[in-house]
Each structure stands twice: as structure tokens, then as C-alpha cells.
C-alpha positions in Angstrom: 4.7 -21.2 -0.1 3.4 -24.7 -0.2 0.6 -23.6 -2.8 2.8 -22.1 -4.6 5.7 -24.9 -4.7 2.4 -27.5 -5.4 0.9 -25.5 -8.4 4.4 -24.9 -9.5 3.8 -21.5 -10.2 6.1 -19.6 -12.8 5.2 -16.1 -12.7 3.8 -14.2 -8.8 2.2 -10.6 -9.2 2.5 -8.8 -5.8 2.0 -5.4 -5.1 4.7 -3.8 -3.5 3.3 -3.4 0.0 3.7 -7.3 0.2 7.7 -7.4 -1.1 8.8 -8.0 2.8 7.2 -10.7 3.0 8.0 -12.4 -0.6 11.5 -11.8 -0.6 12.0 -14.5 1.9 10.1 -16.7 0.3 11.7 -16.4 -2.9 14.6 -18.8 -2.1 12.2 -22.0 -1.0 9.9 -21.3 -4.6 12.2 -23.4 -7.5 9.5 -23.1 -9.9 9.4 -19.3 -9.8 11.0 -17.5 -12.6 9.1 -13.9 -12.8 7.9 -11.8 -10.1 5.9 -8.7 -11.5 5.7 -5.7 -9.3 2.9 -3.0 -8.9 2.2 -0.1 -6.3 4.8 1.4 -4.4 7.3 -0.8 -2.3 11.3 -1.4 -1.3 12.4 -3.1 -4.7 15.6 -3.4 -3.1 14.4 -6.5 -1.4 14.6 -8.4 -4.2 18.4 -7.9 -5.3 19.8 -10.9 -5.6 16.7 -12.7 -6.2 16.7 -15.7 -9.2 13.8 -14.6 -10.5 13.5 -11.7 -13.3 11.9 -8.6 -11.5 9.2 -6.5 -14.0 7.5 -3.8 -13.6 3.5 -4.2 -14.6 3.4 -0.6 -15.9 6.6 -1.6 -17.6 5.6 -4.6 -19.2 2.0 -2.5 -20.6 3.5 0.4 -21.8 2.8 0.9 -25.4 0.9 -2.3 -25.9 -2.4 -2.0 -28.0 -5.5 -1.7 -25.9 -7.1 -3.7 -28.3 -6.7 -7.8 -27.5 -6.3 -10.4 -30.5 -8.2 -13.5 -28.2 -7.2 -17.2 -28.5 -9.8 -19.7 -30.0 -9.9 -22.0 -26.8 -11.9 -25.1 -26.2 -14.5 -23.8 -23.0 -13.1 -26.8 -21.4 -9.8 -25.7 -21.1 -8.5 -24.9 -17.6 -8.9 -21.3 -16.5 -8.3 -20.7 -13.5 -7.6 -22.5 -10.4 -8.4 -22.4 -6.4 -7.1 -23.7 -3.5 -9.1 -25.3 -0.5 -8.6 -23.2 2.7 -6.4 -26.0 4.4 -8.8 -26.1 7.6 -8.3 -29.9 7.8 -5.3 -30.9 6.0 -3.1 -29.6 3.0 -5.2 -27.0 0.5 -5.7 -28.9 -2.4 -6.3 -27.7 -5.9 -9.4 -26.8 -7.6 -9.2 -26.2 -11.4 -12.3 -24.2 -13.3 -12.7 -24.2 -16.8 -13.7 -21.4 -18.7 -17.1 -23.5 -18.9 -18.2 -23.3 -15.4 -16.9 -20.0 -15.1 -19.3 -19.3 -17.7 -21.9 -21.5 -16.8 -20.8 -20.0 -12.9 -21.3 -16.5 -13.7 -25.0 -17.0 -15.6 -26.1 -18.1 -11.9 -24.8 -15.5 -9.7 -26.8 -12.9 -11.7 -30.2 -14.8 -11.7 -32.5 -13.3 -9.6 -33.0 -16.1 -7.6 -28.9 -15.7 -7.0 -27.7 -12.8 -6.0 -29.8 -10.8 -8.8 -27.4 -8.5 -9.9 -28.1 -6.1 -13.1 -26.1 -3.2 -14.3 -27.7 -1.1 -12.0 -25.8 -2.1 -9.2 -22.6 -1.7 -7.6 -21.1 -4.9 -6.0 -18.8 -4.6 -2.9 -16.1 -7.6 -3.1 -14.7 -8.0 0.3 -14.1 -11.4 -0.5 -10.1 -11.6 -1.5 -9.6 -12.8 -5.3 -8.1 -16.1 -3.3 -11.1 -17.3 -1.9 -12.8 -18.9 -4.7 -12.2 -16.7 -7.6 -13.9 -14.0 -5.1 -16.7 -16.2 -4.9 -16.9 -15.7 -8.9 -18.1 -12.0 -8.2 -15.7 -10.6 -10.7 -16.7 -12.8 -13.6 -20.3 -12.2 -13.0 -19.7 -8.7 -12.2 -17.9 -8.5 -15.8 -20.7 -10.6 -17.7 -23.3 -8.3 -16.8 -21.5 -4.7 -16.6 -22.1 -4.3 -13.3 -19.7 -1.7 -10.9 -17.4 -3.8 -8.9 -15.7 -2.1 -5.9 -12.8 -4.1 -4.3 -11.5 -2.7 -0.7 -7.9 -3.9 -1.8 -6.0 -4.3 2.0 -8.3 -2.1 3.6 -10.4 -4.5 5.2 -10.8 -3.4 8.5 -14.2 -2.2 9.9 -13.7 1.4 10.0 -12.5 2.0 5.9 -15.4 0.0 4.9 -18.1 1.5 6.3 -16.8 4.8 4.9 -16.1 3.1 1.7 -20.0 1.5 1.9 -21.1 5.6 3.1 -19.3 7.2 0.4 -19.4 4.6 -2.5 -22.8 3.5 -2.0 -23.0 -0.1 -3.0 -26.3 -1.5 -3.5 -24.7 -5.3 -2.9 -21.9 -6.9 -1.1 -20.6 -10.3 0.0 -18.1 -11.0 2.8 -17.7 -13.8 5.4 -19.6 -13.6 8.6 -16.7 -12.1 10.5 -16.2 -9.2 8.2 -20.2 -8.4 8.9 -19.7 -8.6 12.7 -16.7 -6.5 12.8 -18.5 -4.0 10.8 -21.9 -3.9 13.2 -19.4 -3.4 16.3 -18.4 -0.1 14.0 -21.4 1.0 13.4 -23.1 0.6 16.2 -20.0 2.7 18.2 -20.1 5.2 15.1 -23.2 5.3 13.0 -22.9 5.2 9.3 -25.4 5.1 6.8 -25.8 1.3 4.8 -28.9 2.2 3.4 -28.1 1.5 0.2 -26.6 -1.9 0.4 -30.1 -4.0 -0.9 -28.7 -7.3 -0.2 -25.6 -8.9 1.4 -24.4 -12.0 0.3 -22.9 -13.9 3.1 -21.1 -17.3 3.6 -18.0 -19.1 4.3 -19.5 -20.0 7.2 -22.5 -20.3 9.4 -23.8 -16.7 9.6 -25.6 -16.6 13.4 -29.3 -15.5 13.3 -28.6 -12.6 15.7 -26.4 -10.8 13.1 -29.0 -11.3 10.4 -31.4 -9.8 12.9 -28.8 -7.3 13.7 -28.4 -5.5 9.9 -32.2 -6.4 10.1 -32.5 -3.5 12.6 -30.1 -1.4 10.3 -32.3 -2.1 6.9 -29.9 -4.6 5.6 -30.6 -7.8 4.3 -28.0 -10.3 5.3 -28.9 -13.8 2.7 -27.2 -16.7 3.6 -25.3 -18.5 0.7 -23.2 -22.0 1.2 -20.5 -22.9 -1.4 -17.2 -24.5 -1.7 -14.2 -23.7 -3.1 -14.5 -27.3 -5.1 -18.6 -25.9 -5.9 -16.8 -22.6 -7.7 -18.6 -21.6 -4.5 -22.2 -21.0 -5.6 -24.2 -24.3 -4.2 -27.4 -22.1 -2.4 -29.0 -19.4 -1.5 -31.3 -18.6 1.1 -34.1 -16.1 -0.3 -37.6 -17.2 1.2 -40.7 -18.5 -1.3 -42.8 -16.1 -2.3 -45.8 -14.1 -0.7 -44.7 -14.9 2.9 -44.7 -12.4 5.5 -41.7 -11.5 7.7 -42.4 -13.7 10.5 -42.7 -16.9 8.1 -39.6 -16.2 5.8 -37.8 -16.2 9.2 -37.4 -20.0 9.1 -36.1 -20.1 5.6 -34.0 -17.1 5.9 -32.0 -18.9 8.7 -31.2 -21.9 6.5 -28.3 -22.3 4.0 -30.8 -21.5 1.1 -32.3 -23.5 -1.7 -30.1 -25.5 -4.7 -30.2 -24.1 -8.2 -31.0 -26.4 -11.4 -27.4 -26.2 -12.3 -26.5 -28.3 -8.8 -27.5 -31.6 -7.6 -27.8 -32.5 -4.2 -27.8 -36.1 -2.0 -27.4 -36.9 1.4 -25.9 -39.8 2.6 -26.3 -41.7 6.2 -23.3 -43.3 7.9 -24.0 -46.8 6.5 -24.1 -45.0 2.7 -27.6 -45.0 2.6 -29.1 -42.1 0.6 -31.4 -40.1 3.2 -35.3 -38.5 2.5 -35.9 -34.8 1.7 -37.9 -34.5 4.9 -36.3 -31.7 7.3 -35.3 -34.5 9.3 -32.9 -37.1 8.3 -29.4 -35.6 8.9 -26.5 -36.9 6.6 -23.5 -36.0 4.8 -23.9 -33.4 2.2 -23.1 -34.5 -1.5 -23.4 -32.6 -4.6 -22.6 -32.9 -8.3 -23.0 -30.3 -11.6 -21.7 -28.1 -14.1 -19.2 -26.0 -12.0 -18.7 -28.5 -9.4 -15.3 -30.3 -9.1 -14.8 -33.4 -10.3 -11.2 -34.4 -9.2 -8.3 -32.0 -7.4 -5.1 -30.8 -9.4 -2.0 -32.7 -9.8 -3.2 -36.5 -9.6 -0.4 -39.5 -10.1 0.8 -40.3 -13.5 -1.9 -38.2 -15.2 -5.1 -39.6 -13.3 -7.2 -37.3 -11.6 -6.6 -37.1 -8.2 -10.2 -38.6 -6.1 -9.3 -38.9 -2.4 -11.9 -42.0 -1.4 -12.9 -39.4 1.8 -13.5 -36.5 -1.0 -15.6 -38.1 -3.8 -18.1 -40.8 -3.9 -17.4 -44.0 -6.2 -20.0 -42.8 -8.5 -18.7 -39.0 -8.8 -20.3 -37.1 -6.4 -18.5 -34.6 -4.3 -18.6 -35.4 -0.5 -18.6 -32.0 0.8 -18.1 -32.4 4.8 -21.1 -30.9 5.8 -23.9 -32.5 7.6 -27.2 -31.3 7.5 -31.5 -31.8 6.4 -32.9 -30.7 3.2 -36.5 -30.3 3.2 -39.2 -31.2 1.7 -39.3 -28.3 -0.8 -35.6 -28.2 -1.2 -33.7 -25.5 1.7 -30.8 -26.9 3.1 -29.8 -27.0 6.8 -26.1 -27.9 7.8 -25.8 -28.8 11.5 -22.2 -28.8 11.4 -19.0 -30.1 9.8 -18.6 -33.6 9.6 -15.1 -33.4 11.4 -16.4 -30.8 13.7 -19.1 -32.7 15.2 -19.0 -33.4 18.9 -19.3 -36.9 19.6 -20.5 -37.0 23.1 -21.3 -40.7 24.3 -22.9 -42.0 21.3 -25.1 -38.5 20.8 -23.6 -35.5 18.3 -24.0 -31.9 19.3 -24.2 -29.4 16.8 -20.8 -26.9 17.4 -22.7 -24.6 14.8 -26.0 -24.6 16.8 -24.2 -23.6 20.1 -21.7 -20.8 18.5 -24.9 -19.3 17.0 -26.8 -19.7 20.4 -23.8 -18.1 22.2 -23.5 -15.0 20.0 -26.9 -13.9 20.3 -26.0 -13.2 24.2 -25.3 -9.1 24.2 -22.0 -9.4 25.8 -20.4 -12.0 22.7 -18.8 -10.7 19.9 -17.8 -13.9 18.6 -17.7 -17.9 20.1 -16.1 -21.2 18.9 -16.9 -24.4 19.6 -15.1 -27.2 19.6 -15.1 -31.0 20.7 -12.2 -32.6 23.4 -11.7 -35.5 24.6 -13.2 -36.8 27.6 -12.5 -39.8 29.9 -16.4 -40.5 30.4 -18.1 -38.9 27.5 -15.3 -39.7 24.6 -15.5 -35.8 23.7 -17.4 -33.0 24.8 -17.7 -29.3 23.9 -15.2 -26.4 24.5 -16.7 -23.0 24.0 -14.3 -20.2 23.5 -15.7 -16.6 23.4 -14.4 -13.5 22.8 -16.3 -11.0 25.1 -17.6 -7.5 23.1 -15.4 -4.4 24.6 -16.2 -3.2 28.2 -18.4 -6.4 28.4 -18.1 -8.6 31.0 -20.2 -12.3 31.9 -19.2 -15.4 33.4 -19.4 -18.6 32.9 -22.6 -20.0 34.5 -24.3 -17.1 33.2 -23.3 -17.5 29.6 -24.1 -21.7 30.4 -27.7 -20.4 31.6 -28.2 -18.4 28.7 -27.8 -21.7 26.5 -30.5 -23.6 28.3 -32.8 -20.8 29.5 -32.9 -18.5 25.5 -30.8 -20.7 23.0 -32.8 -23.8 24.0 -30.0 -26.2 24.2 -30.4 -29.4 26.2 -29.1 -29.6 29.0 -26.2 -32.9 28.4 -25.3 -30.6 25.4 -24.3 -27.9 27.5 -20.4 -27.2 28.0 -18.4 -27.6 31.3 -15.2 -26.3 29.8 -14.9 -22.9 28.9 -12.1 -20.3 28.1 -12.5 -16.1 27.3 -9.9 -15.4 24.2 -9.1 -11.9 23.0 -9.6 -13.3 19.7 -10.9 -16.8 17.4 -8.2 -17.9 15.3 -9.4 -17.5 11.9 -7.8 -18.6 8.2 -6.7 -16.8 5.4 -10.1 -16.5 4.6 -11.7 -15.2 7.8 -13.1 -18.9 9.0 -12.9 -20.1 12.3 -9.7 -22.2 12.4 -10.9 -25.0 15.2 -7.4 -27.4 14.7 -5.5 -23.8 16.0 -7.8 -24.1 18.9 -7.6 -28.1 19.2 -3.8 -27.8 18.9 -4.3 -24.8 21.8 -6.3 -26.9 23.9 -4.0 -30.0 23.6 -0.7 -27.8 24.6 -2.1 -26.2 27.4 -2.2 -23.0 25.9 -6.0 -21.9 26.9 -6.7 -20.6 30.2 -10.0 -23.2 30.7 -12.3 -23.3 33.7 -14.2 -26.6 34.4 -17.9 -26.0 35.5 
């Protein structure tokens, strides 16, 4: 509702599965004037509605098939995005049919995600979340065969989709990719033919890549934003390397392309080496990345000081190394950081370390405050079914095989039946800050 009411959207397509929860809506939307229905659903939920109801068969019955196309100028709004909202109100992120363009050249380069008319790509990724990570304009520009899963995201319809369909690509957030292994493993499918899977959204922990390893998958890690139209890396290894030495690259974010540039800046606004060592804020600048958000004051862009740099770079949030010959490494989120008596620990590094225990399906960590320490770490897991472990072991396993120091190691902990994720499928850390805060999570001190 408040993207809607921000964009001032005039026209909403739904399909009719969704009307019961529109309908309500409909009253708080001013801007609304058409609401275009497709796919079965109760139409009678929207009598009395202000809006004009349509039909989409309806409205293209009888039109020509053929299409009489504008003469626009490429740097003409498009399309447009919204952030996910994780720390504060989604803001909007316009694209121009020339970074759309420009977008969709480097998704199919093979040092992208390579795709070719040859292949069929599975878009998990909802149409919301970045233009669906610009899969179906690239899709489109090179003729490739786009499958989308429409509502049936759960594990169990895609791996039948993925057995049946046969897709030789795919991209998805890490959390679609774990619930899918936990399927497979219980009921075996075949994903042979999925070459490469594209994953991102968030940090994708090493034991799943090992994981679809093991099944003959590739799991490559990309990192993007929604302001970056996402595409910022990708993670495929230098040549001639065996498996044992692509290992370290495969576990970074990946590698920029020449249509992105990439700085990172220390706390006093110094600009940091390229030396796998100096960690700093993440900023970037190019053709498809953004350059301001939608709807600024009086006609000037909007450029929050905490968003972009004086000189137009994007400040992304992300802190991380880039080395030497280019691979990025993000440590963490610059609000998620845990700042633990002048030291930061790495949330990211000890989710990843947790997962790869056998008994975690998924963990989130987050920082709280702390009379001694000003914050330290809160580790929630959610414990794979019929699993059981406790607390000293899973704190054991963190020293003893994920090789974090000991002062980084959590005393509070809590088991949750589930991580509280966005729209998106992220990790939603202020749901389990705000949880924390109210007392909500059952927490054991070590």
C-alpha cells in the first residue's frame, strides 16, 4: 500500500487469486483508477470499488497482434523498482530503457550468466524484485525459454517443475535453494540439467554451494542491488584452475564487469587498496546504476547524504575486500555489523559458519545491546526436522570447525520455527531486533 500510494500508481493488474487481499486495500489507494483482472477469482469483492474493474482478456480481444512502437528517447523512464524496505521505507528506483538495454547485454555475456538460445531459464525470482533480477529482458533479447513458477514457489512444485521442464539455468535467493535441498534430499529428483544457478539476494553459505555441489549443480554467487538493476558481480573462478583452487573465488561475491565501477571507502572517507585486506564500505557507479531515488522535492533528484557520495557514487551498505585481481568479499551489512567493544564481528561469517552444522537449516545473526560489550551477537536457528542440538554444542561447533574466535562467539541464543524473511525471501533482522527488544524470543544466556 505505501508503494503504491508513493508511486502514485493509476492502473494495478492482479490476478484474481490475490482480489481478497486488494479489495481492502482499494479504499486507502486515492491514486488508483483501474484495476485489471486476470485468472480466476471472486470479482464480487470489488463491487463498490472507485476504481473501473477490466477484464485483461477483455481489454485484448480483437486488438491487432501487430504493435505500432513509439519513437522514445532510451533515456526515458521504463520501468521502476522498489528497495526491499529492510532498513527504512522502500524507496524508488527508476530504469531507463538504456540500462535496461545496456542491463540485459551483460546478463547474457558469458562471463554473466551466459545465457544463449539454447537454454531455458528458471525465474524464481518475483517480477518485484528487481525487474526479476532483469531475467526477463535478457531472456527476451536473446530468445531464450523463460519459465516462471508463478505462486507455486514452494519446494515440492519446483523440483517437479525443474524434473519435468528441465531448465538448464535458474536464479533464486538463497532460501528458495535451501528449501529445495531439504526436498530433495527427503525425495530425490533429478536437477541434472540445471548447468548453473544464479544465486543472490543474499550471502549464499558455502555448505549449500557444496551441498548442490554433491547433486552436480553449480550454485554461482552473484551480488546486486535493486538501485544496481541488480547485476554488480559474479563469482565464476579464473581460468585453468582446478576444483580445489576455484574454491576460494567461488565463495566470494564474484568479480565486477566493465560496465560497473567499484570503490571502497574507510570510516574517515578514505578510499581503501584492492588488497584482500582493507575492509570498507562498498561504492559503485555505471550505466545501470542509480543515480538518485524517485520522487525528489520540487523536481530535484532525491540523494539521501547516507545513500550517495558527494561526487555520485552509490554507497551501497555493504562492507567488504576486493582483491587484488578484482573478487569482492562482503563481510556484512554496514547496519548489521556487530559492534562488540571497539571490534566488529561479521553476522554473515557466523550464519554461514552455523549452517554448515548438519542439524541447521537456517541461522540469523544479529547484534543487541550489551551493558559491557555495547552489543554483542544473537544467533537464532531454525533446527532441520527431527534434528535436535544445543546450545554449547552448536557454540563448540563455531570455535572447534567454523574457526570463529573465541570473543566472537555468542552467549545469547534462541531455536525459532522459522527466520523472518521479506517480500523477497531476505532475512528481515529489524523483525528479529524488534523480537528481541519486546521480549518475544525465548533466549538462553550461556
Amino acid at each position: 500500500m505505501w508503494i503504491v500510494n508513493h508511486a502514485a500508481d493509476r492502473v494495478v493488474l492482479v490476478n484474481g487469486s490475490l482480489l481478497p487481499l486488494l479489495a481492502p486495500l482499494l479504499p486507502h489507494l486515492p491514486t488508483v483508477e483501474h484495476v485489471v483482472v486476470t485468472g480466476p477469482g471472486d470479482r464480487s469483492l470489488l463491487d463498490g470499488a472507485a476504481p473501473r474493474v477490466h477484464e485483461y482478456e477483455e481489454l485484448i480481444a480483437g486488438r491487432p497482434t501487430a504493435y505500432d512502437w513509439p519513437e522514445l528517447d532510451e533515456r526515458t523512464a521504463a520501468a521502476m523498482c522498489y528497495t526491499s524496505g529492510t532498513t527504512g521505507d522502500p524507496k524508488g528506483v527508476v530504469y531507463s530503457h538504456r540500462s535496461i538495454y545496456l542491463h540485459s547485454m551483460q546478463v547474457n555475456m558469458t562471463e554473466s550468466m551466459g545465457l544463449t538460445d539454447k537454454d531455458t531459464s528458471l525465474v524464481v525470482v518475483p517480477q518485484f524484485h528487481v525487474n526479476a533480477w532483469g531475467l526477463p529482458h535478457a531472456t527476451f533479447m536473446s530468445g531464450i525459454n523463460m519459465l516462471m513458477p508463478d505462486r507455486f514457489l514452494q519446494p515440492a512444485p519446483l523440483a517437479e517443475m525443474i524434473e519435468r521442464e528441465k531448465p538448464t539455468h535458474a536464479a533464486a535467493v538463497p532460501t528458495i535453494w535451501q528449501g529445495l535441498l531439504a526436498e530433495v534430499t527427503a525425495h530425490p529428483r533429478d536437477l541434472s540439467s540445471m548447468r548453473q544457478v544464479t544465486i543472490g539476494g543474499a550471502a549464499c553459505p558455502p555448505s549449500l554451494m557444496e551441498a548442490y555441489d554433491r547433486l552436480g549443480v553449480r550454485l554461482c554467487h552473484a551480488w546486486g542491488m535493486t538501485e544496481t538493476s541488480p547485476l554488480g558481480t559474479m563469482a565464476h573462478p579464473p581460468h585453468g584452475l582446478t576444483a580445489e583452487e576455484e574454491w576460494p573465488y567461488r565463495v566470494t561475491q564474484g568479480r565486477f564487469p566493465a560496465g560497473v565501477e567499484a570503490r571502497l571507502v574507510g570510516p574517515g572517507g578514505e578510499h581503501l587498496p584492492w588488497d584482500g585486506e582493507s575492509a570498507g564500505e562498498l561504492e559503485v557507479r555505471g550505466t545501470w546504476i542509480a543515480g538518485a531515488y524517485y520522487n525528489g522535492v520540487d523536481g530535484e533528484p532525491l540523494r539521501p547524504e547516507d545513500k550517495f557520495s558527494a561526487d555520485g557514487w552509490l554507497k551501497t551498505g555493504d562492507v567488504g575486500v576486493i582483491s587484488p585481481d578484482g573478487y569482492l568479499t562482503l563481510t556484512d551489512r554496514a547496519k548489521d555489523v556487530i559492534k562488540s567493544g571497539g571490534e566488529w564481528i561479521s553476522s554473515v561469517e557466523l550464519e554461514n559458519a552455523l549452517m554448515a552444522h548438519p542439524a541447521v537449516a537456517e541461522a540469523a545473526v544479529v547484534a543487541v545491546p550489551d551493558e559491557k560489550w555495547g552489543e554483542r551477537p544473537l544467533a537464532t536457528v531454525v533446527l532441520k526436522e527431527g534434528a535436535t542440538a544445543d546450545y554449547e554444542t552448536l557454540r563448540a561447533f563455531l570455535a572447534d570447525e567454523g574457526g570463529i574466535a573465541k570473543w566472537q562467539l555468542p552467549e545469547r541464543w534462541a531455536i525459532v520455527p522459522a527466520v523472518p524473511k521479506t517480500s523477497v525471501g531476505k532475512f528481515d533482522k529489524k523483525v528479529i531486533r524488534r523480537q528481541y527488544a519486546e521480549g518475544e524470543l525465548d533466549v538462553t544466556q550461556l
